[in-house]
C-alpha positions in Angstrom: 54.3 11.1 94.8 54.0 8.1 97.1 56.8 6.5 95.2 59.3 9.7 96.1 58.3 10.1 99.8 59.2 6.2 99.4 62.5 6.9 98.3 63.1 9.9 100.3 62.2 8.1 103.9 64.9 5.1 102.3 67.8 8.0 101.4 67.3 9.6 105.1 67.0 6.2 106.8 69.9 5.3 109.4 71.6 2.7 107.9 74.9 0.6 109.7 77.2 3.1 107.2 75.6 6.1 107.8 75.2 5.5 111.7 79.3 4.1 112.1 80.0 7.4 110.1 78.4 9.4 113.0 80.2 7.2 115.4 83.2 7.5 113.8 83.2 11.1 114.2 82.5 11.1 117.9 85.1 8.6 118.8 88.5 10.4 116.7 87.3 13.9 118.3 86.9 12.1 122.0 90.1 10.3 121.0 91.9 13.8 120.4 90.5 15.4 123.3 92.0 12.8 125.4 94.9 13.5 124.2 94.7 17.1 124.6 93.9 16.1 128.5 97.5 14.4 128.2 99.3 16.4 126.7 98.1 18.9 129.4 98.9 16.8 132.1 102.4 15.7 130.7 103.4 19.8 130.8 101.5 20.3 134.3 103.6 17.3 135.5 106.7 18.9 134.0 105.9 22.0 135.6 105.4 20.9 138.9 108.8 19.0 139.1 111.0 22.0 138.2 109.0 23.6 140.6 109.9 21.1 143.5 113.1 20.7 142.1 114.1 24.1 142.6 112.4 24.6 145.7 114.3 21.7 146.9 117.7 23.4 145.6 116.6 26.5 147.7 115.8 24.5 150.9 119.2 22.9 150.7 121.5 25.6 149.4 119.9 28.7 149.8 118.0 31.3 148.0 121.2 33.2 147.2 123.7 30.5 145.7 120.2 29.3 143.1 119.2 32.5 142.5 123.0 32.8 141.4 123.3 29.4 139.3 120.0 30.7 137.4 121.3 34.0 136.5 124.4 32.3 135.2 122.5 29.6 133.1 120.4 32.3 131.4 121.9 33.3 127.9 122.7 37.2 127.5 120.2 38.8 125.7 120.8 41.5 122.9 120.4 45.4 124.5 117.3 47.1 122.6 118.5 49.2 119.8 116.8 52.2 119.1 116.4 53.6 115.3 119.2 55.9 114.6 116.8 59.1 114.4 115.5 58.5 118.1 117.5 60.4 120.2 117.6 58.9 124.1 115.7 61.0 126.2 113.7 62.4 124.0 
């Protein structure tokens, strides 16, 4: 008995391995959330000039000639079709 409470002390012991397998761990999911934090920033950042950009455009030119190129730059999008049994107004 003394000889598996021996063994079984030794198998749970924290050895270098065991301990730079826990480590290991910890450091490639801090080492993604970082990542996360820049991806999030690099979007924020992207956001944020658009933002001034544009509101630098309105400053300068005026709400209506923007608002104009915006509308123009947008692609036309496809009317809504209904299914051929529903009836508008209905």
């Amino acid at each position: 008995m003394l000889e598996w409470l021996r063994r079984w002390a030794l198998s749970h012991a924290p050895t270098p391995e065991k301990e730079a397998e826990k480590a290991l761990y910890e450091a490639r999911l801090a080492l993604y959330r970082a990542e996360q934090r820049v991806r999030d920033a690099l979007i924020y950042a992207e956001y944020y000039r658009e933002r001034v950009s544009f509101l630098q455009r309105v400053k300068d030119e005026g709400i209506e000639n923007v608002a104009d190129m915006r509308t123009m730059r947008q692609s036309p999008q496809p009317a809504l079709r209904l299914h051929p049994k529903v009836a508008p107004g209905e």
